[in-house]
C-alpha positions as a Markdown table, in Angstrom:
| # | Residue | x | y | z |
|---|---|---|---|---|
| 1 | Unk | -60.4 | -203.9 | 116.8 |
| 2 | Unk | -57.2 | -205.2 | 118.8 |
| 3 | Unk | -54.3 | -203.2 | 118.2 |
| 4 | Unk | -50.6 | -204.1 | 118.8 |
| 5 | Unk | -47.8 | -201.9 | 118.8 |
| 6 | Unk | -44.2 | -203.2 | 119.0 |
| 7 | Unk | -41.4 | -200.8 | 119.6 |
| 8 | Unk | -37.7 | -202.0 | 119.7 |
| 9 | Unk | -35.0 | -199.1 | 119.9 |
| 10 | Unk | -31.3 | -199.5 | 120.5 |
| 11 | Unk | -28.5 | -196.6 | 120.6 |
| 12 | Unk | -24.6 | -197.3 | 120.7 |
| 13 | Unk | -22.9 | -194.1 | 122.5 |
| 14 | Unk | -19.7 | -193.8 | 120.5 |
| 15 | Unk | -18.0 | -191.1 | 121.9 |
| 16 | Unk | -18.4 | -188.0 | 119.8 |
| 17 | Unk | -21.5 | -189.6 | 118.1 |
| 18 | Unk | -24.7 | -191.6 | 118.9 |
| 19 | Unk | -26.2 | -194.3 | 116.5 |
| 20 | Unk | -29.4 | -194.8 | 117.1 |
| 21 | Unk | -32.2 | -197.0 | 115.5 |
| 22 | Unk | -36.2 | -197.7 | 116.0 |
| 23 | Unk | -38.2 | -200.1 | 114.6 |
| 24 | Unk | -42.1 | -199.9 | 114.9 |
| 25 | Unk | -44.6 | -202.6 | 114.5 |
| 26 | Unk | -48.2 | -201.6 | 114.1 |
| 27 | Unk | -51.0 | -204.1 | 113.3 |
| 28 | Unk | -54.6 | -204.7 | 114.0 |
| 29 | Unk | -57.4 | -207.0 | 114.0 |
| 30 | Unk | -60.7 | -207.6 | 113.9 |
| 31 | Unk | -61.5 | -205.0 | 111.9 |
| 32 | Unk | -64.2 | -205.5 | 108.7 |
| 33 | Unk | -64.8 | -204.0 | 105.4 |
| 34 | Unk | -66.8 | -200.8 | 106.4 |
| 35 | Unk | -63.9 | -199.8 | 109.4 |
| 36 | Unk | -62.4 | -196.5 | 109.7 |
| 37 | Unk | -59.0 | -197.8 | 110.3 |
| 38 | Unk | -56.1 | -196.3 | 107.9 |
| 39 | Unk | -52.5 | -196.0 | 107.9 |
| 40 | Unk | -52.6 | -194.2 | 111.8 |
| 41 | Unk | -53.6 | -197.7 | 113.2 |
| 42 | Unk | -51.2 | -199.9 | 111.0 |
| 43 | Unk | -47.8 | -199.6 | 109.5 |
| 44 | Unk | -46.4 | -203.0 | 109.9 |
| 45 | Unk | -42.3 | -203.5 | 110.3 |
| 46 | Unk | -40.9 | -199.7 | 110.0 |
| 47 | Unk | -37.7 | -198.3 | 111.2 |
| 48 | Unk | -39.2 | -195.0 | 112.2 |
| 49 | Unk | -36.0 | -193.9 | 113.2 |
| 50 | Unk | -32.2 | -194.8 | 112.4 |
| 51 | Unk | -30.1 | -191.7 | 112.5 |
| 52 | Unk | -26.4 | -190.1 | 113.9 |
| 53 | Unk | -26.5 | -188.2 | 116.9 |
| 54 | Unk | -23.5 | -185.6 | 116.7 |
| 55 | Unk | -22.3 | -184.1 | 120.1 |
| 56 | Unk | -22.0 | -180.2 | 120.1 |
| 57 | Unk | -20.7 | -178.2 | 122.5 |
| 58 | Unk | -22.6 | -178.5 | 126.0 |
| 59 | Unk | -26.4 | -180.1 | 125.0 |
| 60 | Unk | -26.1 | -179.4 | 121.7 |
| 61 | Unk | -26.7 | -182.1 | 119.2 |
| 62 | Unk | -27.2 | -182.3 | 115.4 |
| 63 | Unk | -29.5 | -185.2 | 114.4 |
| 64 | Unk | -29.3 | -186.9 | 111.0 |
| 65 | Unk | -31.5 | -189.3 | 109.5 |
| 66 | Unk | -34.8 | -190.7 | 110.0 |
| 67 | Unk | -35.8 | -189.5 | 113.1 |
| 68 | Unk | -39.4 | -188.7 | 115.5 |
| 69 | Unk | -39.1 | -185.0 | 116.9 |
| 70 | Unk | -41.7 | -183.6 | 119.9 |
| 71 | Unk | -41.9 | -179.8 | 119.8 |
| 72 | Unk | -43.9 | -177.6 | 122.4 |
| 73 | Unk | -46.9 | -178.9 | 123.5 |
| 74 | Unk | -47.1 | -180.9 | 120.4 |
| 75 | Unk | -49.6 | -178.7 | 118.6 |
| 76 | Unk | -47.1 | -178.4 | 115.5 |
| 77 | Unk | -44.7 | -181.5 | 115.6 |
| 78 | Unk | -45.0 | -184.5 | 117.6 |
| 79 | Unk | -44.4 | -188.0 | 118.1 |
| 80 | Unk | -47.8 | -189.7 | 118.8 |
| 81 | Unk | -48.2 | -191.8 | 122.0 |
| 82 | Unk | -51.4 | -192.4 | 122.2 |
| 83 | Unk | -52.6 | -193.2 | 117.8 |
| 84 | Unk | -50.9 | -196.4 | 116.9 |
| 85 | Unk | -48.2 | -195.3 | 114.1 |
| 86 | Unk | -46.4 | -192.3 | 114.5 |
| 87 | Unk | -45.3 | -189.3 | 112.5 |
| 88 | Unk | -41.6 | -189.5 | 111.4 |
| 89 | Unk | -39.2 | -187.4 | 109.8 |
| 90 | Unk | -36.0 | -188.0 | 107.3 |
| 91 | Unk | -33.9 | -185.4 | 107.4 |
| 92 | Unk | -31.6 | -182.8 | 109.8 |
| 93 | Unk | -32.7 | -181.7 | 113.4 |
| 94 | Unk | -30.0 | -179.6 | 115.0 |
| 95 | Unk | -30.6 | -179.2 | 119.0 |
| 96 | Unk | -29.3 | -176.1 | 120.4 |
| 97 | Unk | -29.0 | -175.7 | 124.1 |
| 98 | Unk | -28.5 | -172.3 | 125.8 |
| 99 | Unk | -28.3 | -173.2 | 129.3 |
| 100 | Unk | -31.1 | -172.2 | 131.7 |
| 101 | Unk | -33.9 | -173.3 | 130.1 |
| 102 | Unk | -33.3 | -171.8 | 126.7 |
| 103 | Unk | -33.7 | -173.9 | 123.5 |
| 104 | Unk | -33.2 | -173.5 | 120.0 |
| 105 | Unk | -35.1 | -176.2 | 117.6 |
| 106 | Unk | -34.1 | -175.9 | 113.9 |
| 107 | Unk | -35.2 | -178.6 | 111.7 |
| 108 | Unk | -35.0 | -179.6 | 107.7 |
| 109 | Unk | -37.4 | -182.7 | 107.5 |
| 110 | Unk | -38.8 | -185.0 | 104.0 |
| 111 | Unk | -42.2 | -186.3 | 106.1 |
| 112 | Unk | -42.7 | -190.1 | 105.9 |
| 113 | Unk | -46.0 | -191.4 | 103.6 |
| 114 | Unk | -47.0 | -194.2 | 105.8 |
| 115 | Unk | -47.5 | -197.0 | 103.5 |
| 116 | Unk | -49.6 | -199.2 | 102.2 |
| 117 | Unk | -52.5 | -196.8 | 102.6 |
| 118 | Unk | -55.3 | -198.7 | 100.5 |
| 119 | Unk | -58.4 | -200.7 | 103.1 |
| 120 | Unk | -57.1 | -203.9 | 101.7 |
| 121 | Unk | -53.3 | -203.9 | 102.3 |
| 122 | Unk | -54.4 | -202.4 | 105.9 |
| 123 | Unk | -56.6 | -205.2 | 106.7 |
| 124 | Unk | -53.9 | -208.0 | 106.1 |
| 125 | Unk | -51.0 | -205.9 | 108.1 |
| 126 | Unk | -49.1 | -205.5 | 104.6 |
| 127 | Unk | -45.2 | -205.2 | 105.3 |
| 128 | Unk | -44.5 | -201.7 | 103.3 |
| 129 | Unk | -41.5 | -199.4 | 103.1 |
| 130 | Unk | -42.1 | -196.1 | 103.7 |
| 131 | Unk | -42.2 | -193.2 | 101.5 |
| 132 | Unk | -40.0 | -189.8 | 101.3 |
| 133 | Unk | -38.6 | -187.9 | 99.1 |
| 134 | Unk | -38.3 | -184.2 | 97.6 |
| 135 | Unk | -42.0 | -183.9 | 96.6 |
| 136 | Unk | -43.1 | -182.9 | 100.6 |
| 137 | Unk | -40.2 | -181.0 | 102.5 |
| 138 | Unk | -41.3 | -179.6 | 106.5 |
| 139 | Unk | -38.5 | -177.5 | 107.7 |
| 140 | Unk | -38.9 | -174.5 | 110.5 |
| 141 | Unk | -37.5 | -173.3 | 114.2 |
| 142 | Unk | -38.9 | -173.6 | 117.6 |
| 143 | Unk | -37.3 | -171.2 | 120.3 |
| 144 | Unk | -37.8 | -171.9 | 124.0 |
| 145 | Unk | -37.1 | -168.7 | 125.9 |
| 146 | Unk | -37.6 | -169.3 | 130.2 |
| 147 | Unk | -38.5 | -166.1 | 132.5 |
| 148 | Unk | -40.7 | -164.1 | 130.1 |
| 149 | Unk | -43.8 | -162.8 | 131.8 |
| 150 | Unk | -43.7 | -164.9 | 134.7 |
| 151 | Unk | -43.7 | -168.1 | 132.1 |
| 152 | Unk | -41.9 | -169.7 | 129.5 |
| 153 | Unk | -42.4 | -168.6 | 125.3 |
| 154 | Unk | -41.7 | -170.6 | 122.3 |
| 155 | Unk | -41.6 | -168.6 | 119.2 |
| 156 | Unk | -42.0 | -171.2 | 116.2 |
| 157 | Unk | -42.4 | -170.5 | 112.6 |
| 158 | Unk | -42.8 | -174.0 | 109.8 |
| 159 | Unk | -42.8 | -173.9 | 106.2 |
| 160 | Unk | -44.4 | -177.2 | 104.6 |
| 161 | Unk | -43.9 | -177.5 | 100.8 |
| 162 | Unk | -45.0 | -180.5 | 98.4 |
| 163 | Unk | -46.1 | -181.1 | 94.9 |
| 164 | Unk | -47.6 | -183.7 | 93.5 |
| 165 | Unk | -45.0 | -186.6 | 92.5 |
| 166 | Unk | -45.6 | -189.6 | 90.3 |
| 167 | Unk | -47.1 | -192.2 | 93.3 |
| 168 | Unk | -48.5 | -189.1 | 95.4 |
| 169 | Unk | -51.2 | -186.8 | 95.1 |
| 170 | Unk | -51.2 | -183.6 | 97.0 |
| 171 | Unk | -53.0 | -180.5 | 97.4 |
| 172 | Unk | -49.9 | -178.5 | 96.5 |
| 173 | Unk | -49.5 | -176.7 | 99.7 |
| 174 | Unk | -46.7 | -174.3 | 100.1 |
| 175 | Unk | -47.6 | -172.6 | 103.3 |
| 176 | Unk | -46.2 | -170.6 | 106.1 |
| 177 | Unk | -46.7 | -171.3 | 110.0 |
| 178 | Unk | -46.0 | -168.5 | 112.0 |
| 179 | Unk | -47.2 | -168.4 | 116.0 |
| 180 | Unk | -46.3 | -168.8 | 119.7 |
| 181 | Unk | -47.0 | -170.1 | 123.1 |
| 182 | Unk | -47.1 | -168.9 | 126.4 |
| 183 | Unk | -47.3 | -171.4 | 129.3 |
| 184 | Unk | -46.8 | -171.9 | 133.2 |
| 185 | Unk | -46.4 | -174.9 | 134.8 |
| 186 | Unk | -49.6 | -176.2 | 137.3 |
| 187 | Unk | -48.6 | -176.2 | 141.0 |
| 188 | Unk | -50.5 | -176.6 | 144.2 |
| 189 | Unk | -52.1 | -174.0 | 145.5 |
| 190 | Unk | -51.3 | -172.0 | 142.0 |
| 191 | Unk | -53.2 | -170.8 | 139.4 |
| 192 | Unk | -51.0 | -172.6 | 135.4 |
| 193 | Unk | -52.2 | -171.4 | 132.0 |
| 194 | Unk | -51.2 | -172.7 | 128.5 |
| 195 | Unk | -52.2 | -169.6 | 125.6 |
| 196 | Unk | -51.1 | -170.5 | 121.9 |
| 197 | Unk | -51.6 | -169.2 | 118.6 |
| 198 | Unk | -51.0 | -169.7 | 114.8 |
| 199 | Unk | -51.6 | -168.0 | 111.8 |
| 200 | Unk | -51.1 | -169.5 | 107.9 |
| 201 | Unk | -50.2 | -168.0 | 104.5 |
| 202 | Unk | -48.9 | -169.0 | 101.4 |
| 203 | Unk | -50.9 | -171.1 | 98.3 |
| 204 | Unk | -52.9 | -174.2 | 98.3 |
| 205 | Unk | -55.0 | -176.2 | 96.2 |
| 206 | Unk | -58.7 | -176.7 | 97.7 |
| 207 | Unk | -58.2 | -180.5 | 96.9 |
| 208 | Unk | -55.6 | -182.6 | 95.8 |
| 209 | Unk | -57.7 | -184.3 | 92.7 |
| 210 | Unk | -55.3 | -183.9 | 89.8 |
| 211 | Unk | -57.8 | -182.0 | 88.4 |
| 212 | Unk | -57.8 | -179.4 | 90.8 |
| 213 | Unk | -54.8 | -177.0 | 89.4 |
| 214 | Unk | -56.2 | -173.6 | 90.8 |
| 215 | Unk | -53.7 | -172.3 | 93.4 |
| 216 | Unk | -55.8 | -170.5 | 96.2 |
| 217 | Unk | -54.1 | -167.7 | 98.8 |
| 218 | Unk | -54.1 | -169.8 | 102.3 |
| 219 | Unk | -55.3 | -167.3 | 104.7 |
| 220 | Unk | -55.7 | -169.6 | 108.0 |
| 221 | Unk | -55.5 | -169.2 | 112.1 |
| 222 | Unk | -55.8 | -171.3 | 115.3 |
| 223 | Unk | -56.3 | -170.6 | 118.7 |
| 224 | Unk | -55.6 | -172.1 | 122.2 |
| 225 | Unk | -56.4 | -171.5 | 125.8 |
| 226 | Unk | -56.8 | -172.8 | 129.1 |
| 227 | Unk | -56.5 | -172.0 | 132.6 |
| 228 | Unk | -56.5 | -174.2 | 135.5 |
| 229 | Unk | -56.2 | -174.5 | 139.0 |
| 230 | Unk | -54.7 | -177.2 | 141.1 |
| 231 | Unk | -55.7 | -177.2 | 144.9 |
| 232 | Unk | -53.0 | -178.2 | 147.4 |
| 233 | Unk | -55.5 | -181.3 | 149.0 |
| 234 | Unk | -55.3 | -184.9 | 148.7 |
| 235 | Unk | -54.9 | -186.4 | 144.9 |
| 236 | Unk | -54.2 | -183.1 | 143.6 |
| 237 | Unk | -57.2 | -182.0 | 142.1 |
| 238 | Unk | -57.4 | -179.9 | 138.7 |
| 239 | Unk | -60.1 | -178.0 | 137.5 |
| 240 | Unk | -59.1 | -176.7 | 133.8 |
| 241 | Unk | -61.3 | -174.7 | 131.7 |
| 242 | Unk | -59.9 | -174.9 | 127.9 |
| 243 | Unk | -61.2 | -173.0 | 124.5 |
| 244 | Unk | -59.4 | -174.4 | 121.2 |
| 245 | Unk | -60.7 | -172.6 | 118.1 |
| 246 | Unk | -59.3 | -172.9 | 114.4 |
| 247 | Unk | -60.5 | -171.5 | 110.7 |
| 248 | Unk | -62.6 | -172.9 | 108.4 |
| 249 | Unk | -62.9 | -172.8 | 104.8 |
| 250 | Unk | -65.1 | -170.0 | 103.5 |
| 251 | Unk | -65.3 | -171.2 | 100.0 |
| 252 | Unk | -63.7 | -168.4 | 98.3 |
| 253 | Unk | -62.9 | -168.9 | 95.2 |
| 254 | Unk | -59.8 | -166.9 | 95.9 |
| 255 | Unk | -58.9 | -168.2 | 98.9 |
| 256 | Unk | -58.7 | -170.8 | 101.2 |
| 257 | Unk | -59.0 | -170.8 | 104.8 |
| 258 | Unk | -58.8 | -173.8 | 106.5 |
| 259 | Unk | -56.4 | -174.4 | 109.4 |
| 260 | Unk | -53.7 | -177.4 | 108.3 |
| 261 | Unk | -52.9 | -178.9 | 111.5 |
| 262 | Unk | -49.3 | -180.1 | 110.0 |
| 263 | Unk | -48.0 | -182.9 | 111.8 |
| 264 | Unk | -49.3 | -182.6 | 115.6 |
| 265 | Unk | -51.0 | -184.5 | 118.4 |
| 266 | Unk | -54.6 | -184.0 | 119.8 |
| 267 | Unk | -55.4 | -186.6 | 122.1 |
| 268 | Unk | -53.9 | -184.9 | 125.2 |
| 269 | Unk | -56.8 | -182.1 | 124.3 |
| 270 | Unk | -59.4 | -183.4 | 122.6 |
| 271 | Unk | -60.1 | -186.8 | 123.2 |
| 272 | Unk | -58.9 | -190.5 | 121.8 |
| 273 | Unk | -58.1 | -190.5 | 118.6 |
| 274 | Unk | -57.4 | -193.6 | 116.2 |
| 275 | Unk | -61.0 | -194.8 | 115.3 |
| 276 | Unk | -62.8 | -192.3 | 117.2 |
| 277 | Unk | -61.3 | -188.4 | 117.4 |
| 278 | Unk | -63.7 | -186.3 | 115.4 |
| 279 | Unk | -62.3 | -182.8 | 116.5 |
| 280 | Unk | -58.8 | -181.5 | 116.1 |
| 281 | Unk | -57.7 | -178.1 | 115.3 |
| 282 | Unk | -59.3 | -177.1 | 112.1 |
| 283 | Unk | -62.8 | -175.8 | 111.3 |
| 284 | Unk | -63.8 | -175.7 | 115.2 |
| 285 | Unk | -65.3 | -173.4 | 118.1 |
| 286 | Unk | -64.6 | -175.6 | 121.2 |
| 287 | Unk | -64.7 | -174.8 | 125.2 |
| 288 | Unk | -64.3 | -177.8 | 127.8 |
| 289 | Unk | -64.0 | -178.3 | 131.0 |
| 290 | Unk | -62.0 | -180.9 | 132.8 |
| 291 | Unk | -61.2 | -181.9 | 136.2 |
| 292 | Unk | -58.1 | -184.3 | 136.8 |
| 293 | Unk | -57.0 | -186.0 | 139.9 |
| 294 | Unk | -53.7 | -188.3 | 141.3 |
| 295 | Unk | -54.7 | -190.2 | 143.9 |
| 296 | Unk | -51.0 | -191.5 | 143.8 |
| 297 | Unk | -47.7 | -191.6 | 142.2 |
| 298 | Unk | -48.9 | -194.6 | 139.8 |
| 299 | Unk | -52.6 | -193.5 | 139.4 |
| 300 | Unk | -54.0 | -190.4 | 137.8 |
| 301 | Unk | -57.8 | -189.8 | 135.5 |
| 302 | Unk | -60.0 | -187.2 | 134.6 |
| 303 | Unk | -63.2 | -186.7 | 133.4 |
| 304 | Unk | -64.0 | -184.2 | 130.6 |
| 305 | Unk | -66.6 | -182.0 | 128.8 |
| 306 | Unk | -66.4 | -180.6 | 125.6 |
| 307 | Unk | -68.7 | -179.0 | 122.9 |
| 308 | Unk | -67.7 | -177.7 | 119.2 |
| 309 | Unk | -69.3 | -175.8 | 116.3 |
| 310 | Unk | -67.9 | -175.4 | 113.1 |
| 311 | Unk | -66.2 | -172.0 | 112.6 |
| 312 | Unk | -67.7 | -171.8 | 109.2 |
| 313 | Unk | -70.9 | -174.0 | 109.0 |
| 314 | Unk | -70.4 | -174.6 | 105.1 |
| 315 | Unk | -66.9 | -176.5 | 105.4 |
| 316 | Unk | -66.3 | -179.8 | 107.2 |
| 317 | Unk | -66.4 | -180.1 | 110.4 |
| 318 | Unk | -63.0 | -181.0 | 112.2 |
| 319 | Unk | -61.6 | -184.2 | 111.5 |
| 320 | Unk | -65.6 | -185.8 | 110.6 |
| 321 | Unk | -65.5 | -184.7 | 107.1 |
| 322 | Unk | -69.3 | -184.3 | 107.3 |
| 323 | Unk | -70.2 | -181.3 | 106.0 |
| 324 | Unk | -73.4 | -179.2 | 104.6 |
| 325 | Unk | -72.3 | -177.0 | 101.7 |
| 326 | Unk | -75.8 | -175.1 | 102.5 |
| 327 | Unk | -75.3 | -174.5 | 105.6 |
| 328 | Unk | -78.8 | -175.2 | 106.5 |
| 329 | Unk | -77.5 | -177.8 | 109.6 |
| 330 | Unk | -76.1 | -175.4 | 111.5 |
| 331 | Unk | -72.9 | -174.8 | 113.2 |
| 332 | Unk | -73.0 | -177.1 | 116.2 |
| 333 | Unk | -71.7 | -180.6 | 115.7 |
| 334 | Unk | -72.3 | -181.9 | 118.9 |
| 335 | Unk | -71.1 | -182.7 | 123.0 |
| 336 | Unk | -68.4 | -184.9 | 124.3 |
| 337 | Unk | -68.0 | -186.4 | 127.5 |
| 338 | Unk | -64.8 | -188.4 | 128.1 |
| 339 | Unk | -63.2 | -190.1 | 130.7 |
| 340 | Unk | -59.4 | -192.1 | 131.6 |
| 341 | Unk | -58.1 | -194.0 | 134.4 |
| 342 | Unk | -54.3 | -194.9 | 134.0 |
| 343 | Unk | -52.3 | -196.7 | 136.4 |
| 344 | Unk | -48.9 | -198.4 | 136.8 |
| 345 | Unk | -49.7 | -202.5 | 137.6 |
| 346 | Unk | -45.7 | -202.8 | 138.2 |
| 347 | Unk | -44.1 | -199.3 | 137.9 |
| 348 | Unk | -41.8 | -198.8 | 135.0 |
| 349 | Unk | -42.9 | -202.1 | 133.5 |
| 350 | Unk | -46.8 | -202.5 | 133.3 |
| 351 | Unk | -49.2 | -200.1 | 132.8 |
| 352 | Unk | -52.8 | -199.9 | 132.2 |
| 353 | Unk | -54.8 | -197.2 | 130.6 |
| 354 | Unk | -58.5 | -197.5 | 130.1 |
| 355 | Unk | -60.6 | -194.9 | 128.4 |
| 356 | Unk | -64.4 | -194.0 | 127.1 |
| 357 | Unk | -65.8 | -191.5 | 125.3 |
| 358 | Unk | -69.7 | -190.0 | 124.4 |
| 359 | Unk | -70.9 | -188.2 | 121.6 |
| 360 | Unk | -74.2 | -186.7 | 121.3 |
| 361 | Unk | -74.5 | -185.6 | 118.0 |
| 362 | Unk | -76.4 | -182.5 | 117.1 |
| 363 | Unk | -77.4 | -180.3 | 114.3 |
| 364 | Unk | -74.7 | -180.7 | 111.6 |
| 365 | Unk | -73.0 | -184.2 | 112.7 |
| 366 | Unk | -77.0 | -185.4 | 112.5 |
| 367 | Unk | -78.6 | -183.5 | 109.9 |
| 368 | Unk | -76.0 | -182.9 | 107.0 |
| 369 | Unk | -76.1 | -184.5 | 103.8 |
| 370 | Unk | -73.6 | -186.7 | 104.6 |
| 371 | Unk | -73.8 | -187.4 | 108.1 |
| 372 | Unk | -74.0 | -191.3 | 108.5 |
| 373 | Unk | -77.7 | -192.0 | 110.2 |
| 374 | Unk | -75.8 | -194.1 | 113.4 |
| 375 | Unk | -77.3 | -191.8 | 116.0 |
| 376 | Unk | -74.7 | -191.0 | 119.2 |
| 377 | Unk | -71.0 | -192.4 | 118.8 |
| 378 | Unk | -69.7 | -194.3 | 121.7 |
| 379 | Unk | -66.0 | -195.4 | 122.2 |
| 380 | Unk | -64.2 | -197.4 | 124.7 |
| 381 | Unk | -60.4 | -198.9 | 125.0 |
| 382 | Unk | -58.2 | -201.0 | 127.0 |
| 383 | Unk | -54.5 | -200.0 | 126.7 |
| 384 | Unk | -51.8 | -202.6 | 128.3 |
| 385 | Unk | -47.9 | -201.1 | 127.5 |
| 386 | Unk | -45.4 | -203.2 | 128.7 |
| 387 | Unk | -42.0 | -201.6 | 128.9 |
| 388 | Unk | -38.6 | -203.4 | 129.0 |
């Protein structure tokens, strides 16, 4: 597939205020009948963002609009960089700044519905208005407190609530997401660590077929940490050992435990995304290890290892959607090895990023019901971003 994403923002400072305004273009070609790409590799012509900046007192600011919003370490909320569309938001995000590090994130958000979402519209790079409205609401905090422990915390609890409207079916989710993170920077010569948690609540639907109208308790968790070590030599190198782990559903008839990854980023953990990415943080047991390098200020790679199970070996797995309601394939889905290279051709202007990744699929991504008989998955990409 070729990809193409345009991006064309513009703000006017007007004293008290800010107007700003975004349009994304992304489309795609090449792609056939049978390919996996959706509405995260093309949304053609969409003003992502067009919103009024108000100035508060000091930092503070108090967004209104459509808007794109990164929060944390972009477990939770982000703006994608890497996937080819991005999440946006329309809504209020008010931006309070305490001086020294501290940070107060509130935010009362109707999710866009990237649109047109059907193979066919996809495939010809349909021009389609994006959807919100009252039927999904995302609101929460995010608190960024310096000096605690020797790090810095961020506190964060979401609430996601949506029903099922007229042109949208959903799986009725009104859920709670409560958790923090605990991080220190990497430095030469010093050991860095990056520990986050999550836990869900609330009621869900286990599909969002409309005739699926039991409401399930949403009992749900996820899990994060790494610790790495940068030694003070020549291009910096990293060695980072990481362990993600997230719920998976159980199959209670009374419950339902899956981890809902809300509206976050993965690539910066667990590999490219887009066509490929089959893990993310839901139904998954995962350590890697990964060593980075910078030979300069416009170059920087690293190679990776990763392997995942399933947390619970009768749900899908991660983001596959294989799955064996038996059981009888085990829990392991499989090793990754990945690799990226990026560096600046003209710096500020012209970079290139170029990326590969293995899989060597075993026991449940080979021998489920539903697992498609392709053998090992192999990825590769060629990024060129131009920036003016």
């Amino acid at each position: 597939m070729i990809s193409l994403r345009t991006e064309l923002a513009a703000s006017y400072d007007a004293g008290p205020v800010w107007f700003n305004a975004e349009m994304w273009d992304a489309r795609a070609w090449g792609q056939d009948a049978r390919s996996s790409a959706n509405a995260g590799e093309v949304n053609a012509l969409e003003l992502v963002q067009a919103n009024v900046a108000v100035k508060l007192s000091g930092k503070s600011t108090l967004t209104l609009g459509r808007y794109t919003l990164d929060l944390g370490n972009r477990r939770m909320v982000a703006r994608q960089r890497f996937r080819n569309t991005t999440n946006a938001f329309t809504g209020a995000h008010l931006a309070l700044d305490g001086g020294k590090g501290r940070k107060l994130d509130l935010m009362f958000a109707l999710p866009h519905q990237r649109l047109p979402d059907d193979a066919a519209s996809i495939r010809n790079d349909k021009v389609q208005w994006d959807r919100e409205n009252f039927d999904v609401m995302f609101f929460g905090a995010h608190g960024t407190l310096p000096q605690v422990l020797g790090g810095t915390l961020q506190p964060y609890a979401f609430a996601l609530i949506e029903r099922d409207g007229a042109k949208l079916a959903t799986a009725n989710r009104r859920i709670g997401t409560v958790g923090a993170r605990h991080f220190i920077k990497a430095k030469a010569g010093e050991w860095d660590h990056d520990i986050e948690g999550a836990v869900q609540f609330g009621k869900a639907r286990r599909t969002a077929s409309g005739a699926d109208v039991t409401d399930l308790g949403v009992y749900a968790w996820f899990l994060h940490a790494d610790a790495g070590y940068t030694f003070p030599t020549g291009w910096s190198p990293r060695l980072v050992a990481m362990f993600d782990a997230a719920s998976g559903d159980k199959g209670d008839p009374r419950k339902f435990t899956r981890f809902d990854t809300l509206y976050s980023a993965r690539r910066f953990e667990f590999g490219p995304n887009g066509l490929y990415g089959p893990f993310r943080r839901s139904n998954i047991v995962s350590p890697s290890l990964r060593v980075e390098v910078t030979p300069s200020k416009r170059t920087d790679a690293f190679v990776a290892w990763r392997t995942a199970w399933a947390e619970n070996r009768r749900d899908q797995f991660a983001a596959t959607g294989v799955r064996d309601a038996s059981g009888s394939s085990g829990s392991l889905g499989g090793h990754q090895i990945e690799g990226r290279v990026r560096h600046w051709i003209v710096p500020g202007l012209l970079q290139v990023d170029g990326g590969a990744a293995v899989l060597f699929k075993r026991g449940l991504l080979r021998d489920a019901p539903n697992a498609p008989p392709t053998g090992n998955t192999t990825y590769g990409y060629v990024d060129l971003m131009l920036t003016l």
